[in-house]
VOMIVEX-560536 format. One line per 10 residues: number of its first residue (from 1); their letters; for each residue x negated, y negated, z of N, C-alpha, C. Coordinates in steps of 0.001 Angstrom, whole numbers, plus 500000, padded with zeros to 6 digits. Atoms other than C-alpha are relative to their C-alpha. Example, Ala and Ser with C-alpha at 12.3 -4.5 7.8 and 13.67 -1.06 7.14 Angstrom:
BEGIN
1> AS> 499110:501190:500000:487700:504500:507800:499100:498800:500000 | 500820:501190:499940:486330:501060:507140:500770:498910:500730;
//
This chain:
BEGIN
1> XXXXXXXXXX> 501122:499072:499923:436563:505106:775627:500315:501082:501028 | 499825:498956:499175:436914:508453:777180:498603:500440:500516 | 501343:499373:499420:434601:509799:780038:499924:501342:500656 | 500105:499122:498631:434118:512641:781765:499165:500713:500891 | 501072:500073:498525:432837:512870:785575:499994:501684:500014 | 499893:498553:499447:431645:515908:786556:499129:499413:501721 | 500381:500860:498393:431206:515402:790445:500281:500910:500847 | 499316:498758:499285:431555:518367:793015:500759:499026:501662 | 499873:500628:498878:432103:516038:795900:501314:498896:499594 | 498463:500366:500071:435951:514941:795705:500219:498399:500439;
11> XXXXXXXXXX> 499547:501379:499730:436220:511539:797576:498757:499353:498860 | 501273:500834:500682:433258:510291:795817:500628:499526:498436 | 499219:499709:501706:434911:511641:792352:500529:499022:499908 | 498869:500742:499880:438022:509928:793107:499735:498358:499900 | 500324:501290:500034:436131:506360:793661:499633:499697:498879 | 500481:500295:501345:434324:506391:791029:501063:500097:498746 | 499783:500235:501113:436658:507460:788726:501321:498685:500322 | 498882:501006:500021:439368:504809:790145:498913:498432:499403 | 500610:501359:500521:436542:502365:789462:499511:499420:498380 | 500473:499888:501294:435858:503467:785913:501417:499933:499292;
21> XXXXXXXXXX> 498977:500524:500430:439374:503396:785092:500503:498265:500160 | 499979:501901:499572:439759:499521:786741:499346:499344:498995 | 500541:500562:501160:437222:498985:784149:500328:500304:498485 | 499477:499879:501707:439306:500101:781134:499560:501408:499249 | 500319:498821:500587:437582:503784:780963:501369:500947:500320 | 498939:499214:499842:439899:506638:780394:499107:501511:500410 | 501080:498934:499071:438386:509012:782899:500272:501372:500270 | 499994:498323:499470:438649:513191:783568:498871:499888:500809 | 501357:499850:498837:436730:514483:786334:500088:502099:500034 | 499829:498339:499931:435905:518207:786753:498869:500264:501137;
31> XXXXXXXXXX> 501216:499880:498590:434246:519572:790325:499213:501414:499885 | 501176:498809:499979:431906:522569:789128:499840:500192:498559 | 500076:499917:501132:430195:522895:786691:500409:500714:498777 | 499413:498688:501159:431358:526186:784759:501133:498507:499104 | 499307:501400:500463:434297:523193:784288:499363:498972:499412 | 500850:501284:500585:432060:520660:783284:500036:500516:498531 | 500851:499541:501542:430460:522524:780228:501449:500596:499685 | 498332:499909:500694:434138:523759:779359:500345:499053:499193 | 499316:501226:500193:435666:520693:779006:499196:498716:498954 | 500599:500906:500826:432496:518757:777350:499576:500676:498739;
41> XXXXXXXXXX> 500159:499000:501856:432048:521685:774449:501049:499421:499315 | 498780:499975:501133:435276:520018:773031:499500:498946:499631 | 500576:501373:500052:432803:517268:772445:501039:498574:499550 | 498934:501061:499696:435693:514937:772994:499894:498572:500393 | 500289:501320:499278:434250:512313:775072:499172:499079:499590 | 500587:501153:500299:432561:509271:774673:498472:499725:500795 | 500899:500039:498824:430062:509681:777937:500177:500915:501186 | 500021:498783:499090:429390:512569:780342:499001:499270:500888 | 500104:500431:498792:428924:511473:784157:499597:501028:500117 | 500505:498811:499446:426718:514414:785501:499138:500158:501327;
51> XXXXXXXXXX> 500731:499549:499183:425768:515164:788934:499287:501154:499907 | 500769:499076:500094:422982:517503:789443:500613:501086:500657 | 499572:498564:498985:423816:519872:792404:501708:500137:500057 | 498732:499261:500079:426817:521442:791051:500470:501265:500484 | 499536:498438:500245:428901:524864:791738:499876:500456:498770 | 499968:499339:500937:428642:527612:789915:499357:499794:498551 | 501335:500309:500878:426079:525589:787174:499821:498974:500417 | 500789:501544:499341:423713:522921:788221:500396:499463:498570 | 500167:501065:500889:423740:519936:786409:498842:499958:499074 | 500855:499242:500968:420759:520896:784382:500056:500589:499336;
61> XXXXXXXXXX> 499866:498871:501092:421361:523867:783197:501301:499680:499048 | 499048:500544:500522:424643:522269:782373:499928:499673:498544 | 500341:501170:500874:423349:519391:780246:498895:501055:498653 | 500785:499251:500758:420705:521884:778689:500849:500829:498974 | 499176:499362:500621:423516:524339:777574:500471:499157:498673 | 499484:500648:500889:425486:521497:775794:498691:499824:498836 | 500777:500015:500680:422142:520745:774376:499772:500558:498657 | 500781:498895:500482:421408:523689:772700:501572:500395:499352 | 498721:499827:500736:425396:524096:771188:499802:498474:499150 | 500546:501287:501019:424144:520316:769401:501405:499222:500780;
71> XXXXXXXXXX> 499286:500802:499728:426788:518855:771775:498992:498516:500193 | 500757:501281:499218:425036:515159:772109:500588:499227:500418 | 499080:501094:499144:427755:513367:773773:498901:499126:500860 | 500833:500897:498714:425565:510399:775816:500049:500377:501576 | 500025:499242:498434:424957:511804:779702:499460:499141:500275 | 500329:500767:498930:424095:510120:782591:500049:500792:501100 | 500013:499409:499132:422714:511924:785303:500177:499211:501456 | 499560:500587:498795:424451:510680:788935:499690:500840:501251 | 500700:499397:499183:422236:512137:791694:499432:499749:501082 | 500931:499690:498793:421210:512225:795003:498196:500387:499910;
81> XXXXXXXXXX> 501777:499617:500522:417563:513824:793242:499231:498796:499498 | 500617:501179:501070:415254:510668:792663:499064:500047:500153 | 501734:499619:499501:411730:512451:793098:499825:499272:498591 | 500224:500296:501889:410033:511542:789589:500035:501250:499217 | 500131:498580:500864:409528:515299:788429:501624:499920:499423 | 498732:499908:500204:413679:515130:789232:500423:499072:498513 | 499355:500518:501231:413978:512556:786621:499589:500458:498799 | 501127:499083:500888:411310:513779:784130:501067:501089:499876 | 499373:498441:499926:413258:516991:784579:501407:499345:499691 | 498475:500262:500653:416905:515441:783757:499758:499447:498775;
91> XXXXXXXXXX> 500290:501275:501480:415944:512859:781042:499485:501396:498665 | 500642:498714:501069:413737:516198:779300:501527:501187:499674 | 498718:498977:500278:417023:518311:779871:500757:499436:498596 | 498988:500512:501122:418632:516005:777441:500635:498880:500704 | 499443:501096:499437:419662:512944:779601:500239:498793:499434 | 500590:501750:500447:419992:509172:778274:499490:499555:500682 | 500185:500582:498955:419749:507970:781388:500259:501069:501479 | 500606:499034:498218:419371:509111:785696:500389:498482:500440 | 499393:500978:498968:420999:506778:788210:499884:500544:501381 | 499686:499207:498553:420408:507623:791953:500743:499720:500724;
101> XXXXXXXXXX> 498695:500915:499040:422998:507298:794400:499437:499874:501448 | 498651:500823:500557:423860:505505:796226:499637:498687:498954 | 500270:501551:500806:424445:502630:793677:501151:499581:500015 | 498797:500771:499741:426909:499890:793384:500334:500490:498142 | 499221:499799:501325:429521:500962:790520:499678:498931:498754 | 500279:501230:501411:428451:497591:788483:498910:500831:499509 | 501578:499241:500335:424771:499409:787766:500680:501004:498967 | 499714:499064:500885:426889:502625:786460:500375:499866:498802 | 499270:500558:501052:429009:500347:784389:498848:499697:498940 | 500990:500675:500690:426008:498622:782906:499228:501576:499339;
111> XXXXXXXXXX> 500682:498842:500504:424359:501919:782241:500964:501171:499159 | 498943:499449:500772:427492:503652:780814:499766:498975:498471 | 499841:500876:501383:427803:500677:777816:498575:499893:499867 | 501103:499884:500623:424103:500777:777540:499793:501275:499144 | 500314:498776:500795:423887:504767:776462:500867:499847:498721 | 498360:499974:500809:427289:504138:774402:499029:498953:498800 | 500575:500876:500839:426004:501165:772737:498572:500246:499376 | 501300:499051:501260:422187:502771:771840:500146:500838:499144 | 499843:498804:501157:423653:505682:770330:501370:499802:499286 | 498596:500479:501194:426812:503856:768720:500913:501047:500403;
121> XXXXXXXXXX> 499062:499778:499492:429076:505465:770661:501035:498961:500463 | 498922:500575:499632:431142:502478:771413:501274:499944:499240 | 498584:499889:500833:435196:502512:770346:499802:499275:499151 | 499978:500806:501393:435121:502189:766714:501202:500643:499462 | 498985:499676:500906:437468:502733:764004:499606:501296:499569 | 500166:498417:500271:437428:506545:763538:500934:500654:498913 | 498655:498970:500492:438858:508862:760969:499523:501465:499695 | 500055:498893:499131:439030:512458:761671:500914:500817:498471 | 499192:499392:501499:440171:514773:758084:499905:501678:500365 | 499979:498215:500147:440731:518488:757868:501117:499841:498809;
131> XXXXXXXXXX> 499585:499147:501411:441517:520332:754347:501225:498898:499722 | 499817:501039:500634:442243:516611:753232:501611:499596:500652 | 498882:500978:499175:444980:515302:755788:498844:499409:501090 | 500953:501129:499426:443883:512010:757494:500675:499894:501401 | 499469:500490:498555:444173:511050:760906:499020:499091:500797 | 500565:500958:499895:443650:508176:762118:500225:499490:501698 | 499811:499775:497932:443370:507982:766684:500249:498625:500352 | 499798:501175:499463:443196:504273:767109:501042:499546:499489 | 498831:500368:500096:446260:503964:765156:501194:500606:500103 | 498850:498919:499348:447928:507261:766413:501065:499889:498227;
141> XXXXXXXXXX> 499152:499342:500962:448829:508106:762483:499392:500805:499401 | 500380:498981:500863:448623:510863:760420:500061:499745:498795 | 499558:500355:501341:448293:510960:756810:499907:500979:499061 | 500432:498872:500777:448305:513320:753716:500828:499725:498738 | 500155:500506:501220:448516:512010:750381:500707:498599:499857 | 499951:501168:499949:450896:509171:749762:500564:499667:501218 | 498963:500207:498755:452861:509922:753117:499256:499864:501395 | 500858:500351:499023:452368:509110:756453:501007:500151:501171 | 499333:499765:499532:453539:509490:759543:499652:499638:501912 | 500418:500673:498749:453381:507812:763576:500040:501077:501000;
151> XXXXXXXXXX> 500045:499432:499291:452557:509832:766237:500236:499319:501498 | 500337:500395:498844:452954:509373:770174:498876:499923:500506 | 501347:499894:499554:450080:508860:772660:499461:501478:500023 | 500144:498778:499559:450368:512357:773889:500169:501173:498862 | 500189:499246:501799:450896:513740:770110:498619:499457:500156 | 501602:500564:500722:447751:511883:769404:498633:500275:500520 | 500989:499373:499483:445729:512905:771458:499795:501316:500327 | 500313:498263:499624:446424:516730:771626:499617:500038:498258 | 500231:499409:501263:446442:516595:767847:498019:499248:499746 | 501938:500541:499703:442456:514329:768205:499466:501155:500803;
161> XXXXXXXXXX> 501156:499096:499560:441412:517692:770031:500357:500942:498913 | 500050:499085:501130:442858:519834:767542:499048:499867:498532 | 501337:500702:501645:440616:517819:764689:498996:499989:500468 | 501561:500161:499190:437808:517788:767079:499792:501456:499382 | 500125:498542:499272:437728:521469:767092:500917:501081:498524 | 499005:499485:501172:439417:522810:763404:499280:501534:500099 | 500132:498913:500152:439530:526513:763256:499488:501140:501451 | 500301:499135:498706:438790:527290:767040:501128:499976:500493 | 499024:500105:499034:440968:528630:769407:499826:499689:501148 | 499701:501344:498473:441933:526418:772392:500584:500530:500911;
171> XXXXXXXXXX> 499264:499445:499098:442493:527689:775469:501266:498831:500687 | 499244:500626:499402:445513:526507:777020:500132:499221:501485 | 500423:500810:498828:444175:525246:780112:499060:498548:499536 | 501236:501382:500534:441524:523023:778406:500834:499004:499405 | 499061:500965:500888:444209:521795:776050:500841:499070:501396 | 499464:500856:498988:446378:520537:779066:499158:499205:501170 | 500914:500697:499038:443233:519448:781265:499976:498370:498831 | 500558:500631:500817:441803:517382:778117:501513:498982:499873 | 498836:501305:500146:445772:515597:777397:500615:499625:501283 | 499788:500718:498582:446944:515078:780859:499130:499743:501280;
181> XXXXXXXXXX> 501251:500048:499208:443819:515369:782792:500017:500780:501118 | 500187:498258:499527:442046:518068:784693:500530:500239:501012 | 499506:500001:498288:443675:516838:788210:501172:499653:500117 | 498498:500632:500272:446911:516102:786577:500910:501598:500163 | 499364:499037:499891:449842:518534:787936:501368:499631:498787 | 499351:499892:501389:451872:519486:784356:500636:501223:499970 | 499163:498420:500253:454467:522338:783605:499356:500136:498744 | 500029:499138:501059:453171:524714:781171:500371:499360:498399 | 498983:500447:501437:456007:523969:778948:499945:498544:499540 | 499668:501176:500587:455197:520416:778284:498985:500424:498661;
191> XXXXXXXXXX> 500734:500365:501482:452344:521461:775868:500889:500554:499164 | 499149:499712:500720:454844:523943:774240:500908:499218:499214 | 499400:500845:500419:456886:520968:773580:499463:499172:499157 | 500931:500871:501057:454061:518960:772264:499817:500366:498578 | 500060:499229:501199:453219:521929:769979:501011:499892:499074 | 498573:500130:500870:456837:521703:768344:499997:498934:499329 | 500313:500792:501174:456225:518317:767552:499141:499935:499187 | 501110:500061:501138:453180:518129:765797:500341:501077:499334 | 499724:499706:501127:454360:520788:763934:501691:499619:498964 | 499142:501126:501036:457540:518866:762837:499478:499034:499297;
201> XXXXXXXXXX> 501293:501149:500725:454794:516122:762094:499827:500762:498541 | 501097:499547:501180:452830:518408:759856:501550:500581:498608 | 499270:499405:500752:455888:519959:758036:500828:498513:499159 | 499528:501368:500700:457221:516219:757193:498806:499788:499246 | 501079:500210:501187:454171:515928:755434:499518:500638:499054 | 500116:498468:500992:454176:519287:753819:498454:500489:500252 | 501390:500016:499935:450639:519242:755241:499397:501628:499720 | 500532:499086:499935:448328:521775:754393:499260:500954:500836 | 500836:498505:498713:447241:523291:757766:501591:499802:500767 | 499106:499783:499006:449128:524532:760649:499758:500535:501328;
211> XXXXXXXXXX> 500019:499822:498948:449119:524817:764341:500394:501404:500421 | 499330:498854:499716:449007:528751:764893:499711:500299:502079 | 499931:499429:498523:449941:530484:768579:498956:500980:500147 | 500624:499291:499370:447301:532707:769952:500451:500711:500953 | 499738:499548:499097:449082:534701:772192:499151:500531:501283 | 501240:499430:498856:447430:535295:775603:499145:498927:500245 | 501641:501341:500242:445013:532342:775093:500481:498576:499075 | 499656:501746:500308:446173:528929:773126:500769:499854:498697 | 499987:500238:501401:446282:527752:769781:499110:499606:499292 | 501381:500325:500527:444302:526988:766923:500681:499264:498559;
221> XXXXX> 499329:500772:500969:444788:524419:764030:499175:500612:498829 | 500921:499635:501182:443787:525820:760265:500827:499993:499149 | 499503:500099:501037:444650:526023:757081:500807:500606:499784 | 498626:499115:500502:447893:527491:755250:499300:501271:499498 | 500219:498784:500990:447727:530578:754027:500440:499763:498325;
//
């Protein structure tokens, strides 16, 4: 299950997310919000960790934004704010749940697999199609008619944002936050490299889309001409 913290306060981040990984989550963290709502428009994740008093967008207006783009990824607001209006006022933003801090990490846990599990978000068997090639994340393969073909982790998961997201272009920062994570230091050139394979992938399959360059700004996965 993928999460991601949004947390402006760095040691805190860091605990939490070492504690959410200990528990088997596969965690990003992002410290302001502008980042937050970036990173959760690729509605990628499984559960959005949201402190309120963010940079550059509160945690509100945050959660409201996604709202209102029909992102519904499950949220959990993680806050210092525990007036009642404050909760009233997160939960109405679009919240599942409001946790005040401090709390002991078991509580978060328990309240993470509670939102997941009400709204059937827990890791299921997923399959993910564009202009009729299959792909399949929990078994990291691709498919497209009788052929098929194994991907790596790091194939598999840049090509699971490219199917998230068919026909948009991807900035190249998001793309390398989202596969190596947002606090992960990465050369440039590894996505370039990535890109090369998945399109050796797609061309062994004769597949019908293709991974075009955006110059200036990313790439974007769509159909053949």
């Amino acid at each position: 299950m993928k999460i991601l913290l949004i947390e402006d306060d760095e040691v805190l981040c860091k605990t939490i997310q070492m504690s959410l990984t200990k528990a088997g989550y596969d965690t990003e963290i992002c410290h302001t919000g502008t980042d937050g709502f970036l990173y959760a428009c690729s509605g990628a994740y499984d559960c959005l960790i949201i402190d309120r008093m963010l940079p550059e967008m509160d945690g509100l207006t945050l959660l409201q934004a996604l709202r209102r783009r029909k992102i519904q990824t499950p949220a959990i607001f993680s806050t210092a704010l525990d007036g009642l209006n404050d909760r009233i006022n997160g939960l109405d933003a679009g919240a599942d749940d409001y946790i005040a801090k401090p709390y002991a990490i078991e509580e978060l846990l328990a309240r993470i697999r509670a939102v997941t599990r009400r709204l059937g978000r827990i890791e299921e068997e997923c399959t993910l199609t564009f202009e009729d090639l299959v792909f399949l994340p929990e078994h990291r393969e691709l498919r497209y008619q009788n052929a098929s073909v194994s991907l790596s982790k790091k194939e598999s998961s840049l090509l699971e944002y490219f199917f998230r997201n068919p026909g948009r272009t991807l900035n190249r920062e998001v793309i390398l936050g989202y596969v190596w994570g947002a606090s992960s230091e990465v050369e440039d050139g590894n996505l370039d490299n990535y890109i090369y394979f998945l399109r050796r992938r797609l061309r062994t399959l004769n597949a019908p889309v293709k991974i075009t360059t955006v110059h200036g700004v990313g790439y974007r996965l769509e159909k053949n001409n």
